[in-house]
VEXKETI-36539 format. One record per residue (C-alpha): x, z, y; residue number from 1. Coordinates in nm, 4 decimals. Layout:
<recs>
+----------+----------+----------+-----+
|        u |        w |        v |   n |
+----------+----------+----------+-----+
|        X |        Z |        Y | NUM |
...
+----------+----------+----------+-----+
</recs>
This chain:
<recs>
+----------+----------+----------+-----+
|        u |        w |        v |   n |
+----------+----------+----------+-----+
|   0.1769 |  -1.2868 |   2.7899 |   1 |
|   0.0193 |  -1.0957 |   2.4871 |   2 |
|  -0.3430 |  -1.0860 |   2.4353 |   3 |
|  -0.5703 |  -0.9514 |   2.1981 |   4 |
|  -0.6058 |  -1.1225 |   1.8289 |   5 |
|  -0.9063 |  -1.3211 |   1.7518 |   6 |
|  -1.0397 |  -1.2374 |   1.3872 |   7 |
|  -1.1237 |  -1.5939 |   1.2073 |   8 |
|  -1.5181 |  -1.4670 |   1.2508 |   9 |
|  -1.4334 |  -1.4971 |   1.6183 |  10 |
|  -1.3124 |  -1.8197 |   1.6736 |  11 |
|  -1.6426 |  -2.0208 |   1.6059 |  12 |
|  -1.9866 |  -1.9711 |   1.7576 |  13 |
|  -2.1815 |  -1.6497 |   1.7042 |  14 |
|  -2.5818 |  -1.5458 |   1.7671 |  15 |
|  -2.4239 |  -1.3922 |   2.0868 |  16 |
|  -2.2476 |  -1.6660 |   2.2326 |  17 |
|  -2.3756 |  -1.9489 |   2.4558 |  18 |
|  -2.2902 |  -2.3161 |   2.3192 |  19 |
|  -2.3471 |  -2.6101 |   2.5533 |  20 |
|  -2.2890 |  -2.9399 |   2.4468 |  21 |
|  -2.1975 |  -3.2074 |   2.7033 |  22 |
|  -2.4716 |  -3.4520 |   2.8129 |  23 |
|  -2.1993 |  -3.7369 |   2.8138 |  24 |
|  -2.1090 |  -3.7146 |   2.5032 |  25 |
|  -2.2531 |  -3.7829 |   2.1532 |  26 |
|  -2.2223 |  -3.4948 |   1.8736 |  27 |
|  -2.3768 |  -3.3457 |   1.6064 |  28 |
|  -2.4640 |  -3.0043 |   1.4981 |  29 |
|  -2.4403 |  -2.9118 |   1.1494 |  30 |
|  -2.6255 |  -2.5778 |   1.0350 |  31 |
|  -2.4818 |  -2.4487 |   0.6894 |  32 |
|  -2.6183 |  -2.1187 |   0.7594 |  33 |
|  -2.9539 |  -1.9573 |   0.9207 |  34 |
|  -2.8893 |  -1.9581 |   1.3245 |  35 |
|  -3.0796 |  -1.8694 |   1.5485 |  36 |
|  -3.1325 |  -2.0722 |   1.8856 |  37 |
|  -3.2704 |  -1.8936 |   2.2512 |  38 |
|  -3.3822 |  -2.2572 |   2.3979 |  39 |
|  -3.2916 |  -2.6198 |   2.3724 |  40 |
|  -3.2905 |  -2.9341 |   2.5678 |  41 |
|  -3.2831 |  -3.2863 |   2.4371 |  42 |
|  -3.3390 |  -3.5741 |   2.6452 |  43 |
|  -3.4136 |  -3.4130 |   2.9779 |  44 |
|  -3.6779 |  -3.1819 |   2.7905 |  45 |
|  -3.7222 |  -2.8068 |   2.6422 |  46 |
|  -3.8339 |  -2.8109 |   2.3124 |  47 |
|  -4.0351 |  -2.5127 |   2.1912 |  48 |
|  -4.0138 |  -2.3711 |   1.8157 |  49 |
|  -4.2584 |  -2.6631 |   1.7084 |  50 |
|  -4.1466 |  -2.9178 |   1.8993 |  51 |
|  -3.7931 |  -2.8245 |   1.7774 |  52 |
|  -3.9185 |  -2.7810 |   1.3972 |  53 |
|  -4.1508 |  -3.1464 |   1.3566 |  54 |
|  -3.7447 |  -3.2586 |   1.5457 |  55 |
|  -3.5895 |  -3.2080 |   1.2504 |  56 |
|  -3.8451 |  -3.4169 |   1.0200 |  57 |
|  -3.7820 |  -3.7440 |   1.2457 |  58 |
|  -3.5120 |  -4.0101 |   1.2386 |  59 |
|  -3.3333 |  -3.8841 |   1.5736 |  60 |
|  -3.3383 |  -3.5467 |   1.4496 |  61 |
|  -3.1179 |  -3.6570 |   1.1126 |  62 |
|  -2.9387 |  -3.8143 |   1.3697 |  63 |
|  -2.8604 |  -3.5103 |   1.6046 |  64 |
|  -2.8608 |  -3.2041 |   1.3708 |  65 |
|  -2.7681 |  -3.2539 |   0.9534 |  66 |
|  -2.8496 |  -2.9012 |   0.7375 |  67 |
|  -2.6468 |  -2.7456 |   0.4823 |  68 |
|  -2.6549 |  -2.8080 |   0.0911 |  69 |
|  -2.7643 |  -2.4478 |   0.0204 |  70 |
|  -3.0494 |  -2.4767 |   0.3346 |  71 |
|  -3.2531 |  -2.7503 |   0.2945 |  72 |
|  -3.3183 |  -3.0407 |   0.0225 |  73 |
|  -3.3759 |  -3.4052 |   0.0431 |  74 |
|  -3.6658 |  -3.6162 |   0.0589 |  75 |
|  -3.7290 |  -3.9816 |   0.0089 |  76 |
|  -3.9693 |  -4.1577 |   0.2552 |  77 |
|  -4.1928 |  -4.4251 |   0.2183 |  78 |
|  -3.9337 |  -4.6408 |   0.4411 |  79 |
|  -3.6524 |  -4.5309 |   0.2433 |  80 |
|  -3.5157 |  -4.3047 |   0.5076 |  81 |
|  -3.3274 |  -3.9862 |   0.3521 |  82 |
|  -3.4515 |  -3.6661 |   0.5022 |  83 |
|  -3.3123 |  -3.3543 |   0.4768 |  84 |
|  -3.5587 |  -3.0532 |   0.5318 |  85 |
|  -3.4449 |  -2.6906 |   0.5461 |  86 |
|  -3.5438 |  -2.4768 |   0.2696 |  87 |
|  -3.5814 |  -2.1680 |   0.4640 |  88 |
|  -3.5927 |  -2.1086 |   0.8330 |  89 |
|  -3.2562 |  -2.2567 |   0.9930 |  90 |
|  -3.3799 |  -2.2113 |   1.3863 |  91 |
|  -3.5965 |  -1.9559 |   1.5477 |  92 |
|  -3.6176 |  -2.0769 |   1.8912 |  93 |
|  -3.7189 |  -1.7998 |   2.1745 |  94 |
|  -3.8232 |  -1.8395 |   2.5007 |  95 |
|  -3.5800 |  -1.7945 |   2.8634 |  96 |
|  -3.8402 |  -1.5661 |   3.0419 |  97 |
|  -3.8111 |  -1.2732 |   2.8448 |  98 |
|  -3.8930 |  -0.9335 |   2.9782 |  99 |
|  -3.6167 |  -0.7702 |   3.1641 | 100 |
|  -3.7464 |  -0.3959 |   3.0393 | 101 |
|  -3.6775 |  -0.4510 |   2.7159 | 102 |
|  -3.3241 |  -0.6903 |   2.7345 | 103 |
|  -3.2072 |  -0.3606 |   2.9814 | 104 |
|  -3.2235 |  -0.0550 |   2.7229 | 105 |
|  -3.0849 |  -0.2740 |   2.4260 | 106 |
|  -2.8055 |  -0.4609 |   2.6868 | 107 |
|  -2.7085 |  -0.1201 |   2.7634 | 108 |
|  -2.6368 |   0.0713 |   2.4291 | 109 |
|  -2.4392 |  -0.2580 |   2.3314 | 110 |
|  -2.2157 |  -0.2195 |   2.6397 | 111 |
|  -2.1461 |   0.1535 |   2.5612 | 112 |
|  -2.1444 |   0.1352 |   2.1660 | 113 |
|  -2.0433 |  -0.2167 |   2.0940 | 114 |
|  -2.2220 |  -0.5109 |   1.8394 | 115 |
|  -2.0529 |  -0.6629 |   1.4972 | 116 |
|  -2.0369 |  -0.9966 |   1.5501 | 117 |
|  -2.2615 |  -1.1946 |   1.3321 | 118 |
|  -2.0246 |  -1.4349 |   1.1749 | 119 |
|  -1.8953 |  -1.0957 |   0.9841 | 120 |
|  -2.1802 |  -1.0866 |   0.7646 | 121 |
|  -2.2953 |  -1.3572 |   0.4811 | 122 |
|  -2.3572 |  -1.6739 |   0.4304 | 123 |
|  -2.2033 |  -1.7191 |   0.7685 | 124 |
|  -1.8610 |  -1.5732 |   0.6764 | 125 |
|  -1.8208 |  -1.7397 |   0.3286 | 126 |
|  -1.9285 |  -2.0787 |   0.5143 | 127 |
|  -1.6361 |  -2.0554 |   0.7761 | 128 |
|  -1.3787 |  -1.9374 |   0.5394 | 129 |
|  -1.4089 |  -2.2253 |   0.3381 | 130 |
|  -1.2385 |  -2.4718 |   0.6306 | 131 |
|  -0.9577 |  -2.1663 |   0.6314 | 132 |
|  -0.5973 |  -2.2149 |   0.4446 | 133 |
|  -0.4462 |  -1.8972 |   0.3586 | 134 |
|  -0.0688 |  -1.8593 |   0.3761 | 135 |
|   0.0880 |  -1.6224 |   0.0533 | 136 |
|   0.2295 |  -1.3088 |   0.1678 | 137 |
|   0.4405 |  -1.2325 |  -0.2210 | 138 |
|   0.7566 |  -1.2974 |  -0.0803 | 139 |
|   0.7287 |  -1.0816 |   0.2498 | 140 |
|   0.4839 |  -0.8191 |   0.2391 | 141 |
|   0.3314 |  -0.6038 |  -0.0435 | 142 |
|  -0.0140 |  -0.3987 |  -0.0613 | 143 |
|  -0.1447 |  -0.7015 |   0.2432 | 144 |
|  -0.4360 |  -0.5883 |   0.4746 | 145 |
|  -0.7101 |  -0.8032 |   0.4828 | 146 |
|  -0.9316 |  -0.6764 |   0.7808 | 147 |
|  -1.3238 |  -0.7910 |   0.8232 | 148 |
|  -1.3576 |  -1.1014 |   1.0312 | 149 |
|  -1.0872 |  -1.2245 |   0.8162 | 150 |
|  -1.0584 |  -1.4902 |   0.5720 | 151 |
|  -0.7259 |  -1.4235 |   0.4118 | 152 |
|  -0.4979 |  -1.0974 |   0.3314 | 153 |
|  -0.2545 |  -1.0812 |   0.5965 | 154 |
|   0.0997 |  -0.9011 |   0.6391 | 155 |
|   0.0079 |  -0.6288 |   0.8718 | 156 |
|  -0.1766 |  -0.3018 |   0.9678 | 157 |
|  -0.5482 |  -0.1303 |   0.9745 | 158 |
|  -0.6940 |   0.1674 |   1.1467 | 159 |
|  -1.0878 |   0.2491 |   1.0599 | 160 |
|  -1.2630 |   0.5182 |   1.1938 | 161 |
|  -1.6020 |   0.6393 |   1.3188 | 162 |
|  -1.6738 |   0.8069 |   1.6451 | 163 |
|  -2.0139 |   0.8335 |   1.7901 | 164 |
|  -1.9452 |   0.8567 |   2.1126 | 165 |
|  -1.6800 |   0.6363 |   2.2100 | 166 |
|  -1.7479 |   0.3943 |   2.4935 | 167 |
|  -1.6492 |   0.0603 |   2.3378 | 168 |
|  -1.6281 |  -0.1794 |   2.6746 | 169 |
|  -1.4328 |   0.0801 |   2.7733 | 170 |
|  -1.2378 |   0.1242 |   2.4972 | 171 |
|  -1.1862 |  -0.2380 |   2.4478 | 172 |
|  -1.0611 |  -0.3012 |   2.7861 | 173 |
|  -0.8184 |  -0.0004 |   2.7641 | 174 |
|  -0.6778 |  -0.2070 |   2.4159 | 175 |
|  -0.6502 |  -0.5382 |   2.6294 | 176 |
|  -0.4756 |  -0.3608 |   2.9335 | 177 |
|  -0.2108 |  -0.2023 |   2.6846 | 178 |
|  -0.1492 |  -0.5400 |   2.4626 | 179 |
|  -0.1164 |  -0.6926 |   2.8069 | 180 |
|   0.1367 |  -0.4069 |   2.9545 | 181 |
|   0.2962 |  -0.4179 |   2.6150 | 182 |
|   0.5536 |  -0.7521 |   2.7130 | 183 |
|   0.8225 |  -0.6753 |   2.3852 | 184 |
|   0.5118 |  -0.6917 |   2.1449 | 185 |
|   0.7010 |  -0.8438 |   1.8193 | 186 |
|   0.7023 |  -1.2365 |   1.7185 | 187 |
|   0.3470 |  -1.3699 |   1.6151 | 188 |
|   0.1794 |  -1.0326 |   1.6583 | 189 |
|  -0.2329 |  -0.9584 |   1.7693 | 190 |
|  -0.4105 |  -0.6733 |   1.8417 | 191 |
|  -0.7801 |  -0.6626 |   1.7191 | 192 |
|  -1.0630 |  -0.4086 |   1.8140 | 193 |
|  -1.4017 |  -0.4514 |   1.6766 | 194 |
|  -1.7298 |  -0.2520 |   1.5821 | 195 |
|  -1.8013 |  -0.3479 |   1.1937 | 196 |
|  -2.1520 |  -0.1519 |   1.1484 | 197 |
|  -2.4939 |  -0.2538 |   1.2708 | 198 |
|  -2.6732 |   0.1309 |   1.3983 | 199 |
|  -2.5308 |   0.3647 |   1.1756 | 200 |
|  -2.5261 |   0.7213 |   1.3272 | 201 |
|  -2.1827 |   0.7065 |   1.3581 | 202 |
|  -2.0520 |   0.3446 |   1.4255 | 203 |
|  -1.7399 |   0.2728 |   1.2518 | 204 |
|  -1.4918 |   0.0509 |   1.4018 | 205 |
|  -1.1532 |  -0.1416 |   1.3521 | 206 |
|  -0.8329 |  -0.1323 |   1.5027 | 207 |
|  -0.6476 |  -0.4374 |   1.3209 | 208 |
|  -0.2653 |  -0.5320 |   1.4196 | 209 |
|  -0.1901 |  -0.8662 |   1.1958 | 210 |
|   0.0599 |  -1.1567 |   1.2311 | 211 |
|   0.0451 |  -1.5097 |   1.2740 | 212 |
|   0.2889 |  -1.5372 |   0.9713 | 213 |
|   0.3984 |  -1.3301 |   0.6868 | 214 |
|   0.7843 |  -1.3777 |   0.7932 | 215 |
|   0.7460 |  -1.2063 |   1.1432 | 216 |
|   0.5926 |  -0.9105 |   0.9810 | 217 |
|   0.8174 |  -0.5515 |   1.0494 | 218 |
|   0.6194 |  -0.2597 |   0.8923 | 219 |
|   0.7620 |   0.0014 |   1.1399 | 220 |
|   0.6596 |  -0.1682 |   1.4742 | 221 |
|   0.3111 |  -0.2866 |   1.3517 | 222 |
|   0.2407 |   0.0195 |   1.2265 | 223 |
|   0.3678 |   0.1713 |   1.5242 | 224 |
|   0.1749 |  -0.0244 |   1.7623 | 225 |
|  -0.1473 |   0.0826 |   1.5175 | 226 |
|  -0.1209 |   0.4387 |   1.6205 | 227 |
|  -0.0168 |   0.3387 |   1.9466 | 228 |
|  -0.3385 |   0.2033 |   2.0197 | 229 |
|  -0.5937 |   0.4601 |   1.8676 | 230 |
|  -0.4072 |   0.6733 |   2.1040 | 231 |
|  -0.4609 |   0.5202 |   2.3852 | 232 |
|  -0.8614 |   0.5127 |   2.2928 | 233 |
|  -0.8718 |   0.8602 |   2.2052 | 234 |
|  -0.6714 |   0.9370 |   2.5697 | 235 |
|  -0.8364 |   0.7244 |   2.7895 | 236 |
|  -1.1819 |   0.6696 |   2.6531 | 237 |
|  -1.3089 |   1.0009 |   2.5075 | 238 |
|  -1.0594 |   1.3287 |   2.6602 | 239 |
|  -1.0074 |   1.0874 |   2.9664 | 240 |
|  -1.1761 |   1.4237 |   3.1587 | 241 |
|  -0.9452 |   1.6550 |   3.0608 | 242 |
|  -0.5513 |   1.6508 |   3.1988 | 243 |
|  -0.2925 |   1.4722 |   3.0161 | 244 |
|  -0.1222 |   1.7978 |   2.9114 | 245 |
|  -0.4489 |   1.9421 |   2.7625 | 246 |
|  -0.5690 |   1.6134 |   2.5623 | 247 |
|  -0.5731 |   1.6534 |   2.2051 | 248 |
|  -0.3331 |   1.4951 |   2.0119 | 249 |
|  -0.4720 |   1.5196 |   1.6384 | 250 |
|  -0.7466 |   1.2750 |   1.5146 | 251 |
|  -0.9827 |   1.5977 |   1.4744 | 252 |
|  -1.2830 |   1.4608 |   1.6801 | 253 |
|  -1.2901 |   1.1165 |   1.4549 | 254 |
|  -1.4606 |   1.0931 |   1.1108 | 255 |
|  -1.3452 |   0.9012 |   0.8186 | 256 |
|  -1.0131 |   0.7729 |   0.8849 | 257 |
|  -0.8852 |   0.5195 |   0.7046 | 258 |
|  -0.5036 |   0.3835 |   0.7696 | 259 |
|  -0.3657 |   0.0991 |   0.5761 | 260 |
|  -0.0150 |  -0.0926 |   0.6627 | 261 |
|   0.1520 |  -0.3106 |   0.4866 | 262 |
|   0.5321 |  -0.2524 |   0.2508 | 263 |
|   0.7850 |  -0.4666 |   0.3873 | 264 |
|   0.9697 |  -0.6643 |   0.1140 | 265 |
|   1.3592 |  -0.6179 |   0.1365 | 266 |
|   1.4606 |  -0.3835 |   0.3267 | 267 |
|   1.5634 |   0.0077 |   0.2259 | 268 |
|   1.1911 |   0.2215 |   0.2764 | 269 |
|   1.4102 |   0.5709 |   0.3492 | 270 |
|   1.0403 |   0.7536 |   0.3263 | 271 |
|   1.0280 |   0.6480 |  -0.0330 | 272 |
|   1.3972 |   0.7360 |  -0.0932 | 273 |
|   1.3005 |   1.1204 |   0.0738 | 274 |
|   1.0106 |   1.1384 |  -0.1717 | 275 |
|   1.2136 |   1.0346 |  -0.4448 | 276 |
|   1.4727 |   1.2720 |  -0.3691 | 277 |
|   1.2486 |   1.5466 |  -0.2731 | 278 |
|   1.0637 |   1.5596 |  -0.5882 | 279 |
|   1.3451 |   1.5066 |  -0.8274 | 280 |
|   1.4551 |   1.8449 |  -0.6537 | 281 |
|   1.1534 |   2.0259 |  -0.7062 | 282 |
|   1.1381 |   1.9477 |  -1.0633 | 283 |
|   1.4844 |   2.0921 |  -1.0747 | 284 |
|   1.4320 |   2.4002 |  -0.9405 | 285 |
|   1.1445 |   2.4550 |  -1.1335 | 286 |
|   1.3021 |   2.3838 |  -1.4370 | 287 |
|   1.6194 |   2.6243 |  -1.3331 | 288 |
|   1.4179 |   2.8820 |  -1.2679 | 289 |
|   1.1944 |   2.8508 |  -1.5754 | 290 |
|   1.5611 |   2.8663 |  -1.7877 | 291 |
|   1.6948 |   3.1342 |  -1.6033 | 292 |
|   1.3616 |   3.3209 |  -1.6790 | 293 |
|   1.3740 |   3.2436 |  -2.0209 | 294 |
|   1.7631 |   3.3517 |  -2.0369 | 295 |
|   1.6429 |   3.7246 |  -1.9194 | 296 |
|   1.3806 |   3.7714 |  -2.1622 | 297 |
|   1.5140 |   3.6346 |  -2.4772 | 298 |
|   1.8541 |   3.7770 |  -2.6277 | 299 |
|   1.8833 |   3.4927 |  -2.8837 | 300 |
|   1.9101 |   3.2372 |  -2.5830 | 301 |
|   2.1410 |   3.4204 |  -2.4396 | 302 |
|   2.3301 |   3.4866 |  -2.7620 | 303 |
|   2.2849 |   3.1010 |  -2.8208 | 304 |
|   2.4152 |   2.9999 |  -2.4408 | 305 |
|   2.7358 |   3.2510 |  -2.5036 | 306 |
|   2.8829 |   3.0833 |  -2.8026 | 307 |
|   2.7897 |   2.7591 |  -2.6142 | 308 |
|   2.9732 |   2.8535 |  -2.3453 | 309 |
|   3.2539 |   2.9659 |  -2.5247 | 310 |
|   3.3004 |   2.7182 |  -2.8070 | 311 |
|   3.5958 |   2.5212 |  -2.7891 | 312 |
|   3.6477 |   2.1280 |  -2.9256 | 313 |
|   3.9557 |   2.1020 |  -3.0853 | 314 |
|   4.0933 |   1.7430 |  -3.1896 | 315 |
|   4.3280 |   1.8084 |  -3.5100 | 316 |
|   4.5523 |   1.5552 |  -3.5855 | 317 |
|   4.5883 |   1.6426 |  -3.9934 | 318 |
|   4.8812 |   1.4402 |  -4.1928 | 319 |
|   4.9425 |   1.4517 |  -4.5610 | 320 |
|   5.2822 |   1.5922 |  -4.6908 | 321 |
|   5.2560 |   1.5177 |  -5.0631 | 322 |
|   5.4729 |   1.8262 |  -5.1487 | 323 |
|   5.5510 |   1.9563 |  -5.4686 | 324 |
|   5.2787 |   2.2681 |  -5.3641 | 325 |
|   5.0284 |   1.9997 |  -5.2349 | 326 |
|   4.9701 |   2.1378 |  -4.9011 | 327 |
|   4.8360 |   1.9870 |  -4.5418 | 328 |
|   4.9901 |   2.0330 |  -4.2102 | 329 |
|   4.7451 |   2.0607 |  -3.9121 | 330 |
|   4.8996 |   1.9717 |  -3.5873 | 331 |
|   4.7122 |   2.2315 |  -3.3330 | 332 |
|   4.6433 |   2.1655 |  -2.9525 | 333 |
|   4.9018 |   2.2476 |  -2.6287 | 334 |
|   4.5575 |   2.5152 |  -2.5966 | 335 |
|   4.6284 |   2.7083 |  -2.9141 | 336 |
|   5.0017 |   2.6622 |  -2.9352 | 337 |
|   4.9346 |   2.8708 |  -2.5625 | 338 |
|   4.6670 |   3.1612 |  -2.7084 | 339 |
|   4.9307 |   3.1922 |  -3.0026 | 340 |
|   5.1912 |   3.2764 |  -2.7766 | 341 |
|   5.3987 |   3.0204 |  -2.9191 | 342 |
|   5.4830 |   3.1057 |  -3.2389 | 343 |
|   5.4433 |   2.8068 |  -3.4500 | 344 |
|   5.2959 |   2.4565 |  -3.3561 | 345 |
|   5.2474 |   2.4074 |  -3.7159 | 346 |
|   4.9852 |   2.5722 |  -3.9658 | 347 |
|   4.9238 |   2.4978 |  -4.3068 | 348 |
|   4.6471 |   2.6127 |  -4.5479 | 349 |
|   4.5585 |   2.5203 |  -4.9231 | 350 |
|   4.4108 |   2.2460 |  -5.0444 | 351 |
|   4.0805 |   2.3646 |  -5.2128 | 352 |
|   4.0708 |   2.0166 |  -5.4646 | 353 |
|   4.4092 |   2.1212 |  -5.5973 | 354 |
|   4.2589 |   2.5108 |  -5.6609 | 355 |
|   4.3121 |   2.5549 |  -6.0148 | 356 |
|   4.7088 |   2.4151 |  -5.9148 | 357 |
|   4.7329 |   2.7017 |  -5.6839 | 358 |
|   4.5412 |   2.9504 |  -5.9258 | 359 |
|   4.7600 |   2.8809 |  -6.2219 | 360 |
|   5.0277 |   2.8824 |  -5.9854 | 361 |
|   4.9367 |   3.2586 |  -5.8658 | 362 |
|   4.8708 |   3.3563 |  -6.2352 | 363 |
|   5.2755 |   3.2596 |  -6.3090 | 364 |
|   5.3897 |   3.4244 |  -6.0392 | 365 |
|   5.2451 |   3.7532 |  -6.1329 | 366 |
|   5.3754 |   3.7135 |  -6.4579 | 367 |
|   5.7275 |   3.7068 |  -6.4046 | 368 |
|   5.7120 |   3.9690 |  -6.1618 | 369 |
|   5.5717 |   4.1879 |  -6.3948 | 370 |
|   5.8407 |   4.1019 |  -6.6498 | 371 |
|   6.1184 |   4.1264 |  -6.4003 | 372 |
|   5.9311 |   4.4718 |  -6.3890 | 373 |
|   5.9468 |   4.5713 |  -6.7404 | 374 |
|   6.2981 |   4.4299 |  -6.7567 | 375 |
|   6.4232 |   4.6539 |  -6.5375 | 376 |
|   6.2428 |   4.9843 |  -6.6443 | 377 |
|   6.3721 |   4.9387 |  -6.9734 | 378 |
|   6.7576 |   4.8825 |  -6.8227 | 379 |
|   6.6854 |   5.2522 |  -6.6409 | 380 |
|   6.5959 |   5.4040 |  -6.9240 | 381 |
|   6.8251 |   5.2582 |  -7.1469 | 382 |
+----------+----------+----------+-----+
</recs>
């Protein structure tokens, strides 16, 4: 059955959790990072803050408890016993019998607003991550969401948002009762819903939907099941008052909404394609009507588009006759031999390079004809 996703920050020990170690068995705490500890027992007895602090300065303290390179440094003994004391203060031990009037107010505000877990902030997070291997998401996923609480990027989606008065038990029991009515949930997929501020006046929280692998990531469902879920909180926890029919459906009464999901690697992203499309058509237009505006106002565009329009591409086919008159034929097109109402599929016109031919040519010609002339005036008067 599904169930909600545990962040990497949430899978070890916190400041709010209750670690007991078993009496039969031997272990070892190490402390890389400052913790703080509510009581302790050793050996049938309760050690107070100095009991537990001169603990860790004796040879069955190095035994029980060993301290972190960057919180605490090493001593040589006279007995040449290697001690390693904390640098800084590693436990703060606090008594059982505190008073109940002042656990009550602060128990109650983190019931109805919710508490980051501690492991989210540093050194504790860096220290964890280090014992985490992170598995590449290049080949699957691009633009990977890596949420707080965890180590590595992951194939998946992300939902922040603030709200300031959003029950968050409530809230994150409605998120386990819908992951858990939710039996088709896809391969490898978890559900995540935290509080990531400490008292701000408007707590921000995450709603974080991530797989267990890169290859059983599908960007539609998971960022389906994102929006599914804030839903569901806004519904139930905060209009839960109102009827169904009258429940807002917009994200008005939230501040500072942040979606992120993941690209899926290849497959066909039609929203991308619409975009595309969309504004390739828009430039068009624009640029149409900018042209046809242009055409109205300008006669030498228009003048310009006209002889465009009307200009005809003739291929002429042009063979040499080497006549006595040195002329060239020019074959013409089935289109002009049709405008010419087919009179002649042949035209010829005059060489210019062989000009002074033709000229001297022209010159003879008039010559005789205007002795042919005389010739035959003088025959009528004669």
């Amino acid at each position: 059955m599904p169930s909600l996703l545990r962040l990497d920050a949430e899978r070890v020990p916190s400041e709010e959790d209750r670690v007991l170690f078993p009496d039969d068995a031997t272990s070892k705490v190490f402390i890389d990072v400052p913790a703080r500890v509510k009581s302790f027992n050793i050996s049938d007895q309760s050690l107070t803050s100095l009991d537990l602090w001169h603990l860790l300065r004796t040879v069955e303290g190095q035994f029980r408890f060993r301290m972190g390179e960057r919180i605490s440094m090493e001593v040589n003994s006279v007995d040449q016993l290697q001690y390693r004391w904390p640098i800084d203060t590693v436990f703060t031990v606090t008594d059982d019998d505190e008073k109940q009037n002042e656990q009550q107010p602060r128990k109650q505000r983190v019931e109805f607003f919710g508490r980051p877990n501690s492991n989210f902030a540093e050194p504790q997070f860096s220290s964890l991550c280090g014992f985490v291997q992170c598995v590449p998401t290049e080949p699957y996923c691009a633009r990977p969401v890596q949420a707080v609480g965890q180590c590595c990027p992951h194939c998946g989606a992300m939902l922040r948002f603030r709200k300031s008065a959003l029950n968050f038990t409530k809230a994150f029991a409605v998120v386990d009762q819908f992951i858990r009515a939710q039996m088709a949930l896809p391969r490898g997929a978890g559900v995540s819903f935290v509080r990531l501020d400490r008292d701000d006046f408007h707590p921000l929280y995450q709603i974080s939907v991530l797989s267990n692998h890169p290859a059983n990531f599908d960007e539609s469902e998971y960022c389906s099941i994102m929006w599914s879920v804030f839903r569901k909180i806004q519904q139930r926890t905060i209009n839960d008052h109102l009827p169904i029919e009258y429940q807002p459906t917009d994200s008005a009464e939230f501040f500072d909404i942040r979606p992120k999901c993941s690209i899926q690697l290849g497959i066909l992203h039609w929203k991308t394609v619409f975009k595309a499309f969309g504004f390739v058509l828009l430039v068009g237009i624009v640029l149409g009507l900018m042209t046809y505006s242009y055409y109205r106002h300008s006669p030498s565009f228009r003048l310009f588009v006209h002889e465009l329009l009307s200009r005809q591409h003739r291929t002429m086919q042009v063979t040499w006759r080497r006549t006595h008159d040195e002329r060239v034929e020019v074959i013409r097109e089935e289109i002009e031999e049709q405008k010419g109402g087919g009179a002649s599929f042949l035209a010829e016109f005059a060489n210019r390079a062989f000009s002074w031919k033709m000229e001297k040519k022209d010159y003879d010609d008039e010559a005789k004809e205007e002795a042919a002339d005389v010739s035959s005036q003088k025959e009528a008067l004669g």
